[in-house]
N, C-alpha and C positions, 0 to 999 in steps of 0.2 A: 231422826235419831242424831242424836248429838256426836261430832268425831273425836275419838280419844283427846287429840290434842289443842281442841277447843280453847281458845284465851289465852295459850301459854303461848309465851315472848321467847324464841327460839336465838342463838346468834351463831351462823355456822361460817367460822372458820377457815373451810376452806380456799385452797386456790382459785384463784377467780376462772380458769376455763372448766374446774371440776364440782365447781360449787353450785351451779345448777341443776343436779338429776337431785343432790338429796335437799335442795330448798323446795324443789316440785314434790319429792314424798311430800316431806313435812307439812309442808301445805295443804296437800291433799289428804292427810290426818288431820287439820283441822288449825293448824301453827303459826301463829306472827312469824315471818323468821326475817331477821337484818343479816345482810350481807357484810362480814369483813376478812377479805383474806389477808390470811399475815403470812403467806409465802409465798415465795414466786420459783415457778420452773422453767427453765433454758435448756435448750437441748446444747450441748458440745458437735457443733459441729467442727473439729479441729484437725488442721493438719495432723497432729499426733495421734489423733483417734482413725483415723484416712488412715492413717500407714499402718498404725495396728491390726486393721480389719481387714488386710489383704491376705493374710494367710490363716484363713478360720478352720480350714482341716486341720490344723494341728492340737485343735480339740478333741474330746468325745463327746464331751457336756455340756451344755451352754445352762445357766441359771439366770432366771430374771425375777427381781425379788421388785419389782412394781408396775404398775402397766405403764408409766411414765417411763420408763425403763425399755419398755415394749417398744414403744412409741420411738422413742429417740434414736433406739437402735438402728429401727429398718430405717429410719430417717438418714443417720448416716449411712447405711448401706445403698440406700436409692443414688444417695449426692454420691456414689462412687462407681453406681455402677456392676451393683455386685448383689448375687442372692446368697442366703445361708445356705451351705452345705451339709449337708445329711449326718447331723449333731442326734444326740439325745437330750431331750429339752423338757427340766425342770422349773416348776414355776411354785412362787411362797402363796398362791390364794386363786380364787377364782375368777376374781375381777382380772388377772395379769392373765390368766388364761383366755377372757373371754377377749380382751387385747391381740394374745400371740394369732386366734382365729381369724380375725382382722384380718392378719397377714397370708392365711392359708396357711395355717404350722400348728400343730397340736404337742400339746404338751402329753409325757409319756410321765411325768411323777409330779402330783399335785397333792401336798399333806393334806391328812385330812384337819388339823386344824392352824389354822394361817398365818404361820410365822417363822421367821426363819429359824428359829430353835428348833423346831419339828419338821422344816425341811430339813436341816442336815440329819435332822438324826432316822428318819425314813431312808433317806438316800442309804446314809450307811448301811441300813439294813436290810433293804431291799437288795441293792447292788453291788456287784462284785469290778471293781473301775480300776481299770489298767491304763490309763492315759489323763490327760489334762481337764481342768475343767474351768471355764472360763465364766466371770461371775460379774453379771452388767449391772451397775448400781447407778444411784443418786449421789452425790456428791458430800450426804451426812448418812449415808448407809449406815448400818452397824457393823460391827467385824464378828457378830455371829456365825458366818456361815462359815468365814474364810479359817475363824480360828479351828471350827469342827473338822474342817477338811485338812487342816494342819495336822491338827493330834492325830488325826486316823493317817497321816503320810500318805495324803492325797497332792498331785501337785494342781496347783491353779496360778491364772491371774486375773487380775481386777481390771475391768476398761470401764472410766466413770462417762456416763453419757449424758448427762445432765448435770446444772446447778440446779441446788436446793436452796434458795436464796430469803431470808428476813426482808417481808415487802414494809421497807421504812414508810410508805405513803399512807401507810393503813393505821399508824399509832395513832394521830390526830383524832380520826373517825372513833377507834377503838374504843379511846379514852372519853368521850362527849356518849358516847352509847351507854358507856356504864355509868357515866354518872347520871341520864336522864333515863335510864331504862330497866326496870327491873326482870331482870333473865329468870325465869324459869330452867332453861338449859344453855348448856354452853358446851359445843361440840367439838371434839380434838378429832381428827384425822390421821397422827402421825405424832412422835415425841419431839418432831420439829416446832408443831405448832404451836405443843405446849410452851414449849421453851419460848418462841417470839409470843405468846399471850402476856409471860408471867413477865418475861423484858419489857412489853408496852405499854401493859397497864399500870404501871408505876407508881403503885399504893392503892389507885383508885375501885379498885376489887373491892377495897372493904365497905364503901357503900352499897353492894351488892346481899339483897336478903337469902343468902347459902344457896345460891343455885346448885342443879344438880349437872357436874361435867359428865356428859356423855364421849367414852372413848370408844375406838375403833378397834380395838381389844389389847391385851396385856400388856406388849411392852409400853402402850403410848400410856395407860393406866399406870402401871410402874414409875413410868414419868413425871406421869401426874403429882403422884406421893410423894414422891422424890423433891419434885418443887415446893411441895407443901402443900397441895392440894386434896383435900380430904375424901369430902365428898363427888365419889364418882362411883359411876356402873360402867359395866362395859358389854356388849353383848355374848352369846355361845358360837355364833358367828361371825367372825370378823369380818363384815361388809357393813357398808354405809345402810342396807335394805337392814341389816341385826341392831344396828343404833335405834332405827326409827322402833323397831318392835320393841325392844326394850326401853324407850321413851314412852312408849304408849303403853308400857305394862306397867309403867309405876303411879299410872294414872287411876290403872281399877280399885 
């Protein structure tokens, strides 16, 4: 039996240590896929972020709006020596959850669809928050959350635990792929990525016969349009596992 994604020229985007579980899907539906990530993530391990996380009881809530975010976090908590303290612990998706599990930490409010517009707006309605809530981002976060928690007179603060970084090494590749390769799809992960695509490719897209950009859901799709990019789907579940299904659904 032939697999849905039989022949088709795949090119996925992402980060190079995260860019391996969905080049294994894709592949395993059947997919050429070329590797080029055009971002790079760093964790913060900084003195300034040390000093912040020494007093994390004066939370209630902790928010992790990516597993990168996960990641980084315990990471500076390990370099210091210190475990979380008995928070209530909101996460934007499932992947960031399956991340916080890693750690031994379960998330108590997970939306049900994955974005931070619909975290904040569950939180607010689920919960009744008398104290602070402390919101671990990426370095190109959005102020989604923070603005929600604002209007409702919630107080918070931001600890950014990562860079979210444009990988310059990648335009070169980028640019030689499009103009000898004709994409089938072309995957975003995040509105960063769009952004360093449409910065790298530097005209050269228009050799391109309308591939179809596969997003990661809404806002990176939003993005998309935003740049100018027409043609895209995005999945009903915001996971890299909802890409591949809807890549393969537009195949029937």
């Amino acid at each position: 039996m032939q697999l849905p994604l039989s022949g088709k020229k795949i090119l996925n985007t992402r980060e190079a240590l995260q860019a391996g579980k969905l080049t294994k899907m894709l592949e395993e539906s059947g997919g050429a896929v070329f590797e080029v990530p055009l971002l790079k993530i760093s964790c913060k391990i900084t003195n300034e972020n040390k000093s912040f996380i020494q007093n994390l009881s004066r939370f209630e809530w902790i928010f992790f709006t990516s597993s990168n975010g996960v990641h980084c976090f315990f990471k500076l908590l390990s370099q210091c020596n210190l475990e979380l303290p008995n928070l209530h612990i909101a996460v934007v998706g499932h992947k960031t959850e399956e991340a916080l599990k890693q750690y031994g930490y379960h998330a108590e409010l997970v939306p049900e669809i994955y974005d931070g517009e619909n975290l904040v707006q569950e939180f607010l309605a689920k919960y009744k928050v008398n104290g602070k809530v402390l919101l671990v981002q990426g370095s190109r976060a959005r102020d989604i959350i923070a603005l929600g928690l604002k209007e409702a007179g919630i107080p918070y603060e931001v600890i950014i635990v990562y860079e979210n970084t444009f990988n310059d090494d990648a335009k070169v590749t980028l640019k030689r792929l499009l103009r000898t390769k004709n994409f089938d799809y072309i995957t975003f992960t995040s509105p960063s990525s769009v952004e360093a695509f449409m910065m790298y490719q530097d005209g050269v897209l228009r050799l391109q016969t309308n591939p179809v950009f596969v997003c990661i859901g809404k806002t990176t799709e939003d993005k998309s349009k935003e740049l100018g990019i027409t043609n895209t789907i995005s999945p009903s579940m915001y996971t890299i596992e909802g890409m591949v299904q809807a890549m393969c659904e537009t195949t029937k």
